[in-house]
DOKOLNU-120168 format. One line per 2 residues: number of its first residue (from 1); their letters; for each residue z, x, y of N, C-alpha, C, O. Coordinates in pm, whole numbers, plus 50000, padded with zeros to 5 digits. Atoms other than C-alpha are relative to their C-alpha. Last residue first. Example, Ala and Ser with C-alpha at 12.3 -4.5 7.8 and 13.67 -1.06 7.14 Angstrom:
! residues 2
2	SA	49994:49918:49881:50714:51367:49894:50073:49923:50109:50090:49974:50220 ~ 50000:50089:49881:50780:51230:49550:50000:50090:50120:50066:50194:50118
//
This chain:
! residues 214
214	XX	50083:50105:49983:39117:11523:19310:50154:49889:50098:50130:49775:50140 ~ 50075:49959:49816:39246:11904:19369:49925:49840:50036:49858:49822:50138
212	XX	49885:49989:49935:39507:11848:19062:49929:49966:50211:49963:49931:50324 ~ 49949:50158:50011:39254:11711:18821:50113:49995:50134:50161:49892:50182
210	XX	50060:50103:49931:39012:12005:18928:50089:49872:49977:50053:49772:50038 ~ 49995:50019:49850:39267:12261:18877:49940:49874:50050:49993:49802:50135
208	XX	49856:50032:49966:39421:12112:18525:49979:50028:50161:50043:49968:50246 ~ 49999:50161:50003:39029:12145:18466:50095:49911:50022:50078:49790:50037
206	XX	50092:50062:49905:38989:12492:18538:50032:49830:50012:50041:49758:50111 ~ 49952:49963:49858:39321:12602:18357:49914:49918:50079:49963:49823:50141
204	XX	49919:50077:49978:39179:12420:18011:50027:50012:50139:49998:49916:50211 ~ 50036:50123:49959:38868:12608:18079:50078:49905:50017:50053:49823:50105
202	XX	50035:50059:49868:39091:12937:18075:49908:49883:50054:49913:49862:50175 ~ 49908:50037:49886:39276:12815:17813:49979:50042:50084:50047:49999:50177
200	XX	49926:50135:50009:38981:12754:17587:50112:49967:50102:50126:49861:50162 ~ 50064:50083:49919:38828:13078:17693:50030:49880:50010:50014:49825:50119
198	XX	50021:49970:49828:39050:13305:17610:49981:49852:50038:50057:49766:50083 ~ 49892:50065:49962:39098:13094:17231:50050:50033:50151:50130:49964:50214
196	XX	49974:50111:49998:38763:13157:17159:50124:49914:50081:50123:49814:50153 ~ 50079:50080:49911:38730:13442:17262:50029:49894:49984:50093:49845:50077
194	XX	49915:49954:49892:39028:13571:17033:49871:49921:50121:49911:49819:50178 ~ 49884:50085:49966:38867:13360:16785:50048:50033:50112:50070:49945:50195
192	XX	49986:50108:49901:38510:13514:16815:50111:49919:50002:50095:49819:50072 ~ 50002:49936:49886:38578:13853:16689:49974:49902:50084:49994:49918:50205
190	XX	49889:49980:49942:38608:13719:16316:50079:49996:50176:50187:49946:50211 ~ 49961:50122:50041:38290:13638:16265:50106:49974:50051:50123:49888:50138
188	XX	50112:50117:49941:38138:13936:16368:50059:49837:50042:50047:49767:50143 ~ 49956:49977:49943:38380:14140:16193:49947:49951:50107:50018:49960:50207
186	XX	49853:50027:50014:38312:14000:15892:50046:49999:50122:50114:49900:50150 ~ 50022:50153:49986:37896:13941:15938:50164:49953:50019:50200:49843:50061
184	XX	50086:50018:49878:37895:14338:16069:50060:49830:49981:50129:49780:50070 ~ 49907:49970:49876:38145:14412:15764:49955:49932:50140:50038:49867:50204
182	XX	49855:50064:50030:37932:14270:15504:50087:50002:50123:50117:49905:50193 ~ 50054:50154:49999:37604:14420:15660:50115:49898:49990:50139:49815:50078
180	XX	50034:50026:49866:37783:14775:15655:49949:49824:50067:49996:49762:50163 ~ 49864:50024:49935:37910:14745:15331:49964:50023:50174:50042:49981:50259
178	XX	49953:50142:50010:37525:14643:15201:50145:49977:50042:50188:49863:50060 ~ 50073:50135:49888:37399:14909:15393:50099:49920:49945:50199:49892:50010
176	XX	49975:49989:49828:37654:15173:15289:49925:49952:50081:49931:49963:50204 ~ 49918:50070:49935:37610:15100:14929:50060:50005:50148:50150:49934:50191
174	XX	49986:50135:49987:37259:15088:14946:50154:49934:49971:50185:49816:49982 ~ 50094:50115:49911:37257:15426:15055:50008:49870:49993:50037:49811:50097
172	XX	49888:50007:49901:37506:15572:14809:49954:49926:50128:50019:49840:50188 ~ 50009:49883:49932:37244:15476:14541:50136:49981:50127:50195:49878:50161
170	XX	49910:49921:50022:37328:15248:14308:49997:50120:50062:50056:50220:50023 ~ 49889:50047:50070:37004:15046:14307:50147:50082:49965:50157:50098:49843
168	XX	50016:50045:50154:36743:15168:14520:50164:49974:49952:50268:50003:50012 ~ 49911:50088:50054:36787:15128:14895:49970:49961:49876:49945:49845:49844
166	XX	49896:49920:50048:36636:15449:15002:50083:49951:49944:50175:50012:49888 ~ 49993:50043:50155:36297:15321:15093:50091:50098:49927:50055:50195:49861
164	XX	49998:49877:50063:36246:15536:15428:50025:49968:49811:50023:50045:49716 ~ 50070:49961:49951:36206:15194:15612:49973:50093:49909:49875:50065:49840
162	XX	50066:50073:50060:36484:15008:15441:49857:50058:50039:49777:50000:49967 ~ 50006:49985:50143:36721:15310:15484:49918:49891:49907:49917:49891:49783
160	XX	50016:49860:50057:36671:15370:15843:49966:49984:49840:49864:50027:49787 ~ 50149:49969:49976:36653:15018:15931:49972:50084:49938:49891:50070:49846
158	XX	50036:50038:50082:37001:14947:15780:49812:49985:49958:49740:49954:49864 ~ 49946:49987:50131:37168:15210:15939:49918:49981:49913:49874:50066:49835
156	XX	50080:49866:50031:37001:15150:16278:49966:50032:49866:49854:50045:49818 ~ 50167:50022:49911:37108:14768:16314:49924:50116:49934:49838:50103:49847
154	XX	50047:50031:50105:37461:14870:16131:49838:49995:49998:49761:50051:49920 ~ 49972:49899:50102:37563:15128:16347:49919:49928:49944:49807:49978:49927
152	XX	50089:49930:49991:37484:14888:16655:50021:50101:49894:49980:50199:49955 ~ 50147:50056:50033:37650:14606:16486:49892:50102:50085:49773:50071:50076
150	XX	50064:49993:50109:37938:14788:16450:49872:49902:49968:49814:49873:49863 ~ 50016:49923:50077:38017:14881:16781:49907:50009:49857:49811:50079:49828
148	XX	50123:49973:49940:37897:14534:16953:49967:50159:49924:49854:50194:49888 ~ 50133:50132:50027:38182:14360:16714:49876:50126:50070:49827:50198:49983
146	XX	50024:49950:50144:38408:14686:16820:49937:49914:49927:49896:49976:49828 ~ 50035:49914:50007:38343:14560:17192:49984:50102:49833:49890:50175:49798
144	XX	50114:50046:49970:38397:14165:17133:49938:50149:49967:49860:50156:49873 ~ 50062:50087:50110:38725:14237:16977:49830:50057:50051:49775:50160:50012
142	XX	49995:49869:50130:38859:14486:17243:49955:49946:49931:49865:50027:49907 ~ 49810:49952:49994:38761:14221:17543:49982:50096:49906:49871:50146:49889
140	XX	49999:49975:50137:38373:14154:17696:50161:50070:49920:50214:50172:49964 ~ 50019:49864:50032:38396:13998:18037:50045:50030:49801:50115:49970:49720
138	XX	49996:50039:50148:38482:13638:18150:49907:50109:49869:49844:50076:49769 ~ 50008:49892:50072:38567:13665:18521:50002:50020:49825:50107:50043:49766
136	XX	49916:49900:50069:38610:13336:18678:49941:50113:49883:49882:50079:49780 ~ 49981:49879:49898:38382:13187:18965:50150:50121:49878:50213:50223:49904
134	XX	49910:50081:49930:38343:12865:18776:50066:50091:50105:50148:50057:50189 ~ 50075:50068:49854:37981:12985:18743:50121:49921:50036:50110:49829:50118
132	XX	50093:49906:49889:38128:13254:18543:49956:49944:50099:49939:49994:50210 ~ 49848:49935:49970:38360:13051:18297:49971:50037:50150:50035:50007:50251
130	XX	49918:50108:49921:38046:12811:18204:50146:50039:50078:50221:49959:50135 ~ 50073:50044:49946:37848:13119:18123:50029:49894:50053:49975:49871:50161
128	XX	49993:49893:49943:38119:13278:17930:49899:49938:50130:49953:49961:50238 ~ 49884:50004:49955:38194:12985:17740:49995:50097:50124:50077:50077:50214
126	XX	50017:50117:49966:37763:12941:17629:50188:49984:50067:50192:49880:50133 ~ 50121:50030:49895:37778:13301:17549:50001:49874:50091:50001:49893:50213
124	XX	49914:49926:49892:38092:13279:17351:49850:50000:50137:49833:49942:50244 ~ 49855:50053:49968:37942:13006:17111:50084:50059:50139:50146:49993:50223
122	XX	49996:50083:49920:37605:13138:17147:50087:49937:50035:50091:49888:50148 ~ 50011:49997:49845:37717:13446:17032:49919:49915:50072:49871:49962:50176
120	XX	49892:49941:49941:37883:13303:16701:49947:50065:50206:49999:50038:50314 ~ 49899:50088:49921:37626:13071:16614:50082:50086:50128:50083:50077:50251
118	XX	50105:50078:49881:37349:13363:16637:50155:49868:50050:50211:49851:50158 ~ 50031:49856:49883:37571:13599:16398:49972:49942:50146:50021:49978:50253
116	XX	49849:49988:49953:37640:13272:16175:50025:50093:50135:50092:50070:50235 ~ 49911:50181:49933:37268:13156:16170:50145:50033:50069:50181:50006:50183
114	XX	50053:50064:49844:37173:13572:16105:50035:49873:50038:50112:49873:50134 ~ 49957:49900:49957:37402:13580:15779:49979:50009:50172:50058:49987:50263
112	XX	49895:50084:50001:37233:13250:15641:50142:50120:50116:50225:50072:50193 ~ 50052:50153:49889:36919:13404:15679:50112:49965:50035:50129:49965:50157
110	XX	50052:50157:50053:37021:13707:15415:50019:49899:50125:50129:49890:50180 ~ 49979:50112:49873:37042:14058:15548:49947:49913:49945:49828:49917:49913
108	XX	49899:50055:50084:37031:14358:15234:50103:49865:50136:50223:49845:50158 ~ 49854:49989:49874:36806:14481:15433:50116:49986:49982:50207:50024:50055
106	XX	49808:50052:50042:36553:14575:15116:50071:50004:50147:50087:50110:50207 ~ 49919:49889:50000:36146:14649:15184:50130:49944:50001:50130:49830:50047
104	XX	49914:50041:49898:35875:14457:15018:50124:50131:50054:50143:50240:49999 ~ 50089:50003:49889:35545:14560:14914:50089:49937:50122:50066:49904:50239
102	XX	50118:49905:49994:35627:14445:14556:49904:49972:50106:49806:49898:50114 ~ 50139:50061:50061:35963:14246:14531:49872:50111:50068:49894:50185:50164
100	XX	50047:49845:50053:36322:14301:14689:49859:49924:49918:49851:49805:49884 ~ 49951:49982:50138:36400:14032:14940:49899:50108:49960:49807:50166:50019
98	XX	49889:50115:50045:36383:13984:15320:50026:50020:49863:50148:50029:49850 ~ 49845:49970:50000:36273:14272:15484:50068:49928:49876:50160:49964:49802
96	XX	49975:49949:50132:35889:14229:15442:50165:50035:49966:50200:50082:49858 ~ 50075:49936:50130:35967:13929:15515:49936:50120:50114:49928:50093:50234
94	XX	50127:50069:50049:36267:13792:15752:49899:50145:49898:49935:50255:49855 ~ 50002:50099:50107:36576:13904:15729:49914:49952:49973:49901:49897:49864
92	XX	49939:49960:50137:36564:14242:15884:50024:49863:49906:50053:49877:49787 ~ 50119:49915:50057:36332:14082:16174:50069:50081:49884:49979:50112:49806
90	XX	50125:50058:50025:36577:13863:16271:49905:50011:49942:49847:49924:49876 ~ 49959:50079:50130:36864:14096:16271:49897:49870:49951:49894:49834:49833
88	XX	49995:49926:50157:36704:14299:16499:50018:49947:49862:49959:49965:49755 ~ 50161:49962:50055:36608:14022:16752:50004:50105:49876:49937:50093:49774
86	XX	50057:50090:50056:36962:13942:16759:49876:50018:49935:49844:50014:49816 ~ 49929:49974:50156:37103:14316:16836:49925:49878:49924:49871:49906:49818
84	XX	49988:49875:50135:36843:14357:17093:50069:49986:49857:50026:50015:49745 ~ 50119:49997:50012:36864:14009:17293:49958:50098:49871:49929:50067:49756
82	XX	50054:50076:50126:37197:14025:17212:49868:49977:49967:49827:49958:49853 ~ 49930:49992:50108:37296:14298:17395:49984:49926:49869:49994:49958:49750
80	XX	50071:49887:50037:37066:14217:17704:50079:50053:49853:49982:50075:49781 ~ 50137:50081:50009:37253:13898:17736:49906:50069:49925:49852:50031:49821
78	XX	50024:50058:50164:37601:14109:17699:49858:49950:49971:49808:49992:49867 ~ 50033:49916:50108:37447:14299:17976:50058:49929:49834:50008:49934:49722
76	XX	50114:49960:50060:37352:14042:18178:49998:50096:49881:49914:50107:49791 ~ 50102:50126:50069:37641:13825:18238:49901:50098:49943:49897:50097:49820
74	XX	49886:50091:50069:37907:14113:18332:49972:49868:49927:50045:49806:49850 ~ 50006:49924:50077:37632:14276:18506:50104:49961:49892:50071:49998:49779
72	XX	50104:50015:50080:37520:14023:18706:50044:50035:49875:50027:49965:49775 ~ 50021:50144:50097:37902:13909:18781:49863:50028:49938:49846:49974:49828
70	XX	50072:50087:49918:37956:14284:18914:49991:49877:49918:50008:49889:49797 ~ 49998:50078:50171:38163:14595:18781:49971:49858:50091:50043:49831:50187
68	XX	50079:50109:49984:38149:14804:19077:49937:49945:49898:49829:49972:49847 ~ 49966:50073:49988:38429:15068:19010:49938:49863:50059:50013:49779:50110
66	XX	50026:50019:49948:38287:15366:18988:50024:49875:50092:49982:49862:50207 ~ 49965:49869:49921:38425:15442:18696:49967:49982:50111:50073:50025:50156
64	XX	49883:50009:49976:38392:15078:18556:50073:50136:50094:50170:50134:50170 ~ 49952:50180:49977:38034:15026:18596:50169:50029:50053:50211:50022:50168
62	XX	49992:50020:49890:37971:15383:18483:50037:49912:50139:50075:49942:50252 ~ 49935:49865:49930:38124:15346:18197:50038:50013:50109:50149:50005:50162
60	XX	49935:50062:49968:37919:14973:18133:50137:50127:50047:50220:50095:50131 ~ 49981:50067:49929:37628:15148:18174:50123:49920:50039:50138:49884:50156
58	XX	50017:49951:49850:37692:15440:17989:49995:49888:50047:50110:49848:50030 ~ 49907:49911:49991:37809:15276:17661:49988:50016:50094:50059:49941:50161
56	XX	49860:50118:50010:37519:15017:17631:50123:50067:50071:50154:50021:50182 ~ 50004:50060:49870:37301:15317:17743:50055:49880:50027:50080:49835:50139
54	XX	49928:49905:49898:37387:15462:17433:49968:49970:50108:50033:50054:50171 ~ 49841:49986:49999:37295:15136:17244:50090:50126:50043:50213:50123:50035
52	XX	49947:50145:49886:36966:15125:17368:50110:49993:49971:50179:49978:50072 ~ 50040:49961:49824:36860:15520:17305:50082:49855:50023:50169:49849:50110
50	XX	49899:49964:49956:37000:15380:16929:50026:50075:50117:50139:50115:50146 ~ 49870:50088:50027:36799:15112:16889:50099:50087:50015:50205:50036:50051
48	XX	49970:50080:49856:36507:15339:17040:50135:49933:50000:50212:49939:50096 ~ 49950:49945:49894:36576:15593:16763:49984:49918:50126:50055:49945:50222
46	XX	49832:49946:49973:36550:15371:16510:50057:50055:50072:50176:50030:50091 ~ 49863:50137:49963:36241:15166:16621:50149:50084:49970:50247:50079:50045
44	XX	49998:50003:49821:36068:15534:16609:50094:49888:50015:50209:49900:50058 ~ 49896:49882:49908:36208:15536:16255:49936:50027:50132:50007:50102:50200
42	XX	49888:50053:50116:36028:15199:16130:50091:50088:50047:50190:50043:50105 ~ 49942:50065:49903:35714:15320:16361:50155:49922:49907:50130:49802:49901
40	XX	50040:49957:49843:35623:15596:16161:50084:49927:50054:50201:49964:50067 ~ 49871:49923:50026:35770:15449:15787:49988:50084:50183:50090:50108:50248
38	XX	49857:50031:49973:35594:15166:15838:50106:50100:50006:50225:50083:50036 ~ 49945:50015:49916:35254:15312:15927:50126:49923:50010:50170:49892:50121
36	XX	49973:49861:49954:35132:15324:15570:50017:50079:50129:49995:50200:50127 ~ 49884:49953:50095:35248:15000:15492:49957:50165:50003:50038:50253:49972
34	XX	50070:49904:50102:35059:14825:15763:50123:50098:49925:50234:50127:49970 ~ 50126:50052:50013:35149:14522:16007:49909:50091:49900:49794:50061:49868
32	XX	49967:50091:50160:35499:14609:15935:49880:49969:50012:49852:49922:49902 ~ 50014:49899:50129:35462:14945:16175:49999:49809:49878:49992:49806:49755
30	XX	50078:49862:50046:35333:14746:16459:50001:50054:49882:49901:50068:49812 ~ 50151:50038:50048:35567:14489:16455:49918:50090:50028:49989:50188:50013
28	XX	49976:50075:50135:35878:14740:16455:49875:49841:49967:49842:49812:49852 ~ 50079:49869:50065:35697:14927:16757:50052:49936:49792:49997:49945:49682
26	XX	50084:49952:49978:35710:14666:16963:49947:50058:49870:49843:50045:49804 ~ 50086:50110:50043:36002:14517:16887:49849:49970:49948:49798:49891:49868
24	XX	49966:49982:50116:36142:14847:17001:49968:49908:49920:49954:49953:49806 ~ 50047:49930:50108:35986:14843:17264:50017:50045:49908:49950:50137:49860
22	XX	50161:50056:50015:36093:14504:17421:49942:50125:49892:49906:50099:49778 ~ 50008:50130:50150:36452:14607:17295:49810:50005:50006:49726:50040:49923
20	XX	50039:49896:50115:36334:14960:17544:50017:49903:49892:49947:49917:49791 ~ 50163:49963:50010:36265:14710:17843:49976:50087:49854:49869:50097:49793
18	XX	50081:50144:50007:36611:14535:17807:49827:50027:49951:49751:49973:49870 ~ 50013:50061:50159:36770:14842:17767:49920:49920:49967:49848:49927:49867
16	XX	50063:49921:50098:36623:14963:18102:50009:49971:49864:49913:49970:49788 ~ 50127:50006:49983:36710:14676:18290:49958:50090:49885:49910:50047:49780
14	XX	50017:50125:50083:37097:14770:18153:49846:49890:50006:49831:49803:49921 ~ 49970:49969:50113:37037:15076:18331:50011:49881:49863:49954:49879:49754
12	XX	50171:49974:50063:36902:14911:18612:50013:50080:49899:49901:50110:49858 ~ 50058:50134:50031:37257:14720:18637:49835:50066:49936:49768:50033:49839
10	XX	50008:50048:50110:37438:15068:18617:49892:49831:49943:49856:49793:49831 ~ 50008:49929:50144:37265:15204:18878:50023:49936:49857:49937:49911:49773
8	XX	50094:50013:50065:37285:14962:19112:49915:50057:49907:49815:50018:49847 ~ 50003:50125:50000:37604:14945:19258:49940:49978:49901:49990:49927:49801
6	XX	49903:50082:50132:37622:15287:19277:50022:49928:49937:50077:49953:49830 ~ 50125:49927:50109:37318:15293:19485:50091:50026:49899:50059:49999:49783
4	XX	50130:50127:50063:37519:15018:19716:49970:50101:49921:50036:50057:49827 ~ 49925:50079:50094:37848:15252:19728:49900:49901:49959:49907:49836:49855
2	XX	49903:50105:50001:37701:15522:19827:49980:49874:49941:49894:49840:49859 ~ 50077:50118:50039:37627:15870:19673:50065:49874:50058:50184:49857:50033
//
C-alpha cells in the first residue's frame, strides 16, 4: 500500500464518523418524535455512538502506525469528536431527557453540566487552533484521551438506560448513570489544566519568537 492511500485512510475514517454523528442525530430525532418508536431508534443511536467511537480508536491507530499523523487530522478529528460527543449531551439535557415527569425520560444531565463540557472544549479548541496555524503541533495528550474515553462510555450508557426506562430509583442503573455523568463532568473538567497550561507556554514561546524576530 503507498504512502498517499495511507495517508488517507485514516482521515476518511474520521469523514466517516462525522457522517455516522449526522446519523445518529438522525435517528435520535426520529425516535423522540414518538414514544412508541423511542425505544427503536434510542438503541440504534446506541450502537452508532459506539460504531463512532471505535473508529475514534482506529483512526487515530492507524494514523500513528503508519506514521502519517497530519495537521487535518490532528484538527479534525478532535472537531469530529465533539461534534458527536457535544451534540449528545445536548439532546440528553434537553426535553424529553431533561427531568423526570410523565412522558419524560431520565439522563441524569443538567444544562449547567453541558455549558461546562462546551466551555471546556472550546477553551482547548480555540488554543489548539491558534497553536496549529502557528505551525505547532497541538495534539490530544493522556488527559484529553481518558476525557474522550469516558465520555464515550458515558454518551451510550446513559442513552441505553434512558431509552429502555431503567432509571428508576435505586436501581443499579441509575447508579451507574448518575456516577458516570459525575465523573464525565469531573474528569472533563479537570483534563483541561494540563492543556491549559501546554498551551500557555507554548503561546508564551510563540510570542518571545515574534518579539525576538521584530
Amino acid at each position: 500500500m503507498s504512502v498517499q492511500v495511507r495517508a488517507l485512510i485514516p482521515n476518511a475514517i474520521t469523514l466517516l464518523r462525522l457522517l455516522v454523528a449526522v446519523g445518529f442525530f438522525v435517528a435520535l430525532a426520529a425516535g423522540l418524535g414518538s414514544e412508541e418508536s423511542i425505544r427503536f431508534w434510542g438503541n440504534l443511536a446506541v450502537w452508532m455512538f459506539i460504531f463512532a467511537a471505535v473508529t475514534d480508536v482506529i483512526d487515530g491507530w492507524l494514523a500513528r502506525r503508519w506514521k502519517v499523523v497530519s495537521v487535518f487530522g490532528r484538527v479534525m478529528d478532535p472537531v469530529v469528536d465533539k461534534v458527536l460527543v457535544l451534540g449528545a449531551f445536548i439532546f440528553l439535557a434537553a426535553p424529553p431527557f431533561a427531568a423526570e415527569g410523565p412522558g419524560r425520560l431520565i439522563s441524569a444531565l443538567e444544562p449547567w453540566m453541558v455549558v461546562l463540557i462546551l466551555g471546556r472544549e472550546l477553551l482547548v479548541t480555540s488554543v489548539r487552533g491558534v497553536l496549529e496555524s502557528e505551525g505547532i503541533p497541538f495534539g490530544a495528550d493522556r488527559w484529553g484521551k481518558i476525557k474522550m474515553f469516558v465520555q464515550s462510555v458515558t454518551v451510550p450508557v446513559t442513552l441505553f438506560v434512558a431509552v429502555n426506562e431503567l432509571g428508576r430509583p435505586g436501581s443499579k442503573w441509575t447508579m451507574w448513570q448518575d456516577g458516570l455523568v459525575w465523573g464525565t463532568v469531573v474528569v472533563t473538567t479537570l483534563s483541561a489544566v494540563p492543556y491549559a497550561l501546554r498551551g500557555g507556554r507554548l503561546l508564551a514561546k510563540v510570542e518571545r519568537s515574534k518579539e525576538s524576530s521584530r
